[in-house]
Structures are given as structure tokens and as C-alpha cells.
N, C-alpha and C positions, 0 to 999 in steps of 0.2 A: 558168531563174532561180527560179520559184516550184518545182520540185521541190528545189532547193538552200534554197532559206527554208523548206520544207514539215521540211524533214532538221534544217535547223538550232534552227529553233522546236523538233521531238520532244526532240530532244536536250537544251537548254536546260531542258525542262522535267522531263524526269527527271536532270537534274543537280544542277538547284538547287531542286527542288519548286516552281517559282514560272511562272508567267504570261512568258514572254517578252519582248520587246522586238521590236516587227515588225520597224519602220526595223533594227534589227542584223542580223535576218534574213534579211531583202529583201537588203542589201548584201550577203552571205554568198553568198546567190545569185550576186549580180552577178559577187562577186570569183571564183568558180569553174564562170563560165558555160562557158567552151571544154572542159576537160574535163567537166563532164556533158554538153557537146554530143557530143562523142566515143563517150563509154560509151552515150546512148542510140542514135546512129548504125552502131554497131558493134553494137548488140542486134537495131536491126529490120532488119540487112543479114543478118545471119544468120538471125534469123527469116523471113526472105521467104525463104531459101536450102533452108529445111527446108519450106516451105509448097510452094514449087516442086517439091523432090523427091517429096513426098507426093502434090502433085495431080499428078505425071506416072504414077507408080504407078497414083494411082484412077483416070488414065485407059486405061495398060493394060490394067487389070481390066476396063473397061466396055467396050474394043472388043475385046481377045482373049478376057478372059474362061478363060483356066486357071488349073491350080491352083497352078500357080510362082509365076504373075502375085497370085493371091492371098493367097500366103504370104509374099510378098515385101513385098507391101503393108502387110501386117497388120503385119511385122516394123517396116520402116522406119516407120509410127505411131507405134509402141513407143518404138520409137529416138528419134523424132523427139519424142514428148513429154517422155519423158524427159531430153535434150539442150536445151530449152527449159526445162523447169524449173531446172534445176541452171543454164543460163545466166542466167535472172530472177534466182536467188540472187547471182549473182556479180554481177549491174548494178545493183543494190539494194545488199551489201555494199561495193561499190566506192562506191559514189556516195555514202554515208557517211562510208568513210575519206578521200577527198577533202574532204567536206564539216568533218566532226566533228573527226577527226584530221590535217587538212592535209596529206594525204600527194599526193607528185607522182603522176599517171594510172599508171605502171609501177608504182613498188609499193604502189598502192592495190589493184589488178586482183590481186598479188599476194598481200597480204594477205589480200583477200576469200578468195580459193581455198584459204589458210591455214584459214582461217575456217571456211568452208564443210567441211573435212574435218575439222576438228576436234568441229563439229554438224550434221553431216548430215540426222542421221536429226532433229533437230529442226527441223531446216528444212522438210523433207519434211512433217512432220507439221502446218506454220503452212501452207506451199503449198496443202497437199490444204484445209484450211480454208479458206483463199481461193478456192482456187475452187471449195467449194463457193456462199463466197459470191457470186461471182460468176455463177455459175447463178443463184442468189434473186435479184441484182440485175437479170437478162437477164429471170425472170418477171415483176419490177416493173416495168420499161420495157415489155413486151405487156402488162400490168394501163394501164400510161399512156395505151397506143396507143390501148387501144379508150376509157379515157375522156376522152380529150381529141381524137376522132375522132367523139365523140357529137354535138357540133354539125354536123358534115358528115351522118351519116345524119338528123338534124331535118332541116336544108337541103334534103335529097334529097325528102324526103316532102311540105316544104310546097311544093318547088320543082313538084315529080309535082300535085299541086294546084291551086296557080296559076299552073302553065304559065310562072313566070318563070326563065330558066337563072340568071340573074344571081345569085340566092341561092342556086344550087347550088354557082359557084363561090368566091362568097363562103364560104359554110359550109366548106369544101376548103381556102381560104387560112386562116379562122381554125383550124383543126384542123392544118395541116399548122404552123401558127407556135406554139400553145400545145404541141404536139409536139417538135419540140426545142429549145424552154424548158424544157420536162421533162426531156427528155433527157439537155443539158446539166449541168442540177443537180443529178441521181441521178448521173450521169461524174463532176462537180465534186465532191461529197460524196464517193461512195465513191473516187476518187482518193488526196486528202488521209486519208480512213482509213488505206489500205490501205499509204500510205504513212508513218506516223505509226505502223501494227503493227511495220512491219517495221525501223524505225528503234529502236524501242522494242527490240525482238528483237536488234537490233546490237546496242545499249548494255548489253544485258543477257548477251550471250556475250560481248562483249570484253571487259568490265571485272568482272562476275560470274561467268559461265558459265550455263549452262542446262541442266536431266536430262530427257531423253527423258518424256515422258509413259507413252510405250508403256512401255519400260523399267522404270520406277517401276509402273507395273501389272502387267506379269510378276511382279520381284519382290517386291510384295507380296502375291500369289495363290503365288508359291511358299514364301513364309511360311506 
């Protein structure tokens, strides 16, 4: 539901330049709960599908240990992230066109794949930017851990001290609960981003279109 108001809010607001309407939003959700249920359930089946193949590979490698075993492995990463990315695009494009365009789960799924070959290589190019951000956001959650994990080592030191456990454990529950509150709100925040980028990036290939970045830099160095 909130990924369908998350779609419908982007949208909204590069339609009409204006601030949204939540309550329309929210509803929007509501009304297009079972297919987003669908398209994300069909995302992490298949992703667990490719995580399985992958970890059966790395364990090849680690008890046989040859070079087939290693090639093979190397290979199916390849495959496998790549297959993940192009399917992120299609579960994001799709859940728009249900959303934005009201189109039925078949040729939303449809459409997307439309979509998606039509800007590929811009897609690719928003992807790799996500995750790069996603890396920054996985160092700012270890930047969290260790500060909000500072009261457990105080705890430790004055526990080491006055011999009482009590405030060792204490210090451990409040560090382990300001922990993912952090957590949470760095998820909750870049969520909604990441989701609102790539709504944005619909709106702007379906109804404008979008040029390559790369593209546009070739040729203007071949000028």
C-alpha cells in the first residue's frame, strides 16, 4: 500500500507541479494492493531463486575448489546480477503502470519490458547509481552501529568498574533499541527516495523520453 501511494504521490507531483493529496494517495495504494502484492512476490521468488543458484556455486568452489567450479561461479554472479537488475527495472516499471496508468498486472509486466527496451541503457545508468547509493547508505548504517552502540561500550567500562552486570545489560538493550531506530529511518528514508527516483524516471520515459547520459557524452567528445 505505501509503495503504491509512494508511486502515486511521485507522480502527482510531476504532473501537476503541486504537493499531492495523501488520503488520494493512500487510497491509490489500497485500490492496487493485490497486484503490487503480486509483482513484489514474483520479485523476491525469483530473487531467492538466483541467491540459491549462486550460493550453491560458492559452495562448490569452497569444498572442490577447481577451476570449472570457479568459472562457473564467476559466470552465474554475472548472470545473476545482471538478471536481478533488469528484473528490479521491470518491478518498478510495472508497479507504476498499474499504479499511474491503471493498467491490468499482464500488460503492465508488459509494458514495463516495452519500456525497458526502449531505455535500457538509461536504466542501467540510474541502477548502477543506486547502488552505488546503496553502498553509502550500508556505510552509514556501520557509521550508526558504532554510534549508537557507544552507550554499551560506556556500560561495559563502568560495569568493569563497579562490578555491577546490570548496567552492562542495560547499556546492550539501549544500544541495541536506538539501533534499529536508526535503522529503520535510514530503510524508511532511502526507500521513499529511491522510490520517488525511479517513478520520476517512469514519468519521464513514458511520456517524454530520456538520452542516455553516456551517449550524450560520446557524442559530444566526438564533436
Amino acid at each position: 500500500v505505501s509503495q503504491g501511494a509512494l508511486i502515486e504521490a511521485t507522480a502527482f507531483s510531476v504532473r501537476k507541479k503541486n504537493l499531492p493529496d495523501v488520503g488520494r494517495c493512500w487510497h491509490m495504494g489500497v485500490k492496487h494492493f493485490w497486484s503490487l502484492l503480486l509483482i513484489n512476490i514474483f520479485r523476491w521468488v525469483i530473487f531467492c531463486g538466483l541467491v540459491l543458484v549462486v550460493s550453491i556455486a560458492a559452495l562448490n568452489v569452497l569444498l572442490i575448489g577447481s577451476f570449472t567450479d570457479a568459472v562457473l561461479f564467476v559466470l552465474l554472479f554475472i548472470l545473476a546480477t545482471a538478471v536481478g537488475m533488469v528484473l528490479s527495472f521491470l518491478v518498478v516499471y510495472s508497479a507504476a503502470y498499474v499504479v499511474v496508468e491503471e493498467k491490468k498486472l499482464g500488460k503492465a509486466i508488459e509494458h514495463a519490458w516495452q519500456l525497458f527496451l526502449d531505455h535500457w541503457l538509461v536504466s542501467i545508468e540510474v541502477g548502477m547509481i543506486v547502488l552505488f547509493l546503496n553502498i553509502l547508505v550500508g556505510l552509514i548504517v556501520l557509521l550508526g552501529f558504532m554510534l549508537t552502540f557507544l552507550p554499551t561500550l560506556i556500560s561495559w567500562f563502568v560495569a568493569l568498574l563497579t562490578a555491577n552486570a546490570n548496567l552492562w545489560t542495560a547499556g546492550l538493550i539501549a544500544g541495541a533499541f536506538f539501533f534499529v531506530l536508526f535503522v529503520i529511518f535510514v530503510g524508511s528514508v532511502f526507500t521513499v527516495f529511491t522510490t520517488a527516483v525511479w517513478t520520476y524516471l517512469f514519468m519521464a520515459m513514458h511520456h517524454v523520453g530520456v538520452k542516455s547520459r553516456i551517449l550524450h557524452w560520446l557524442n559530444y567528445h566526438k564533436k
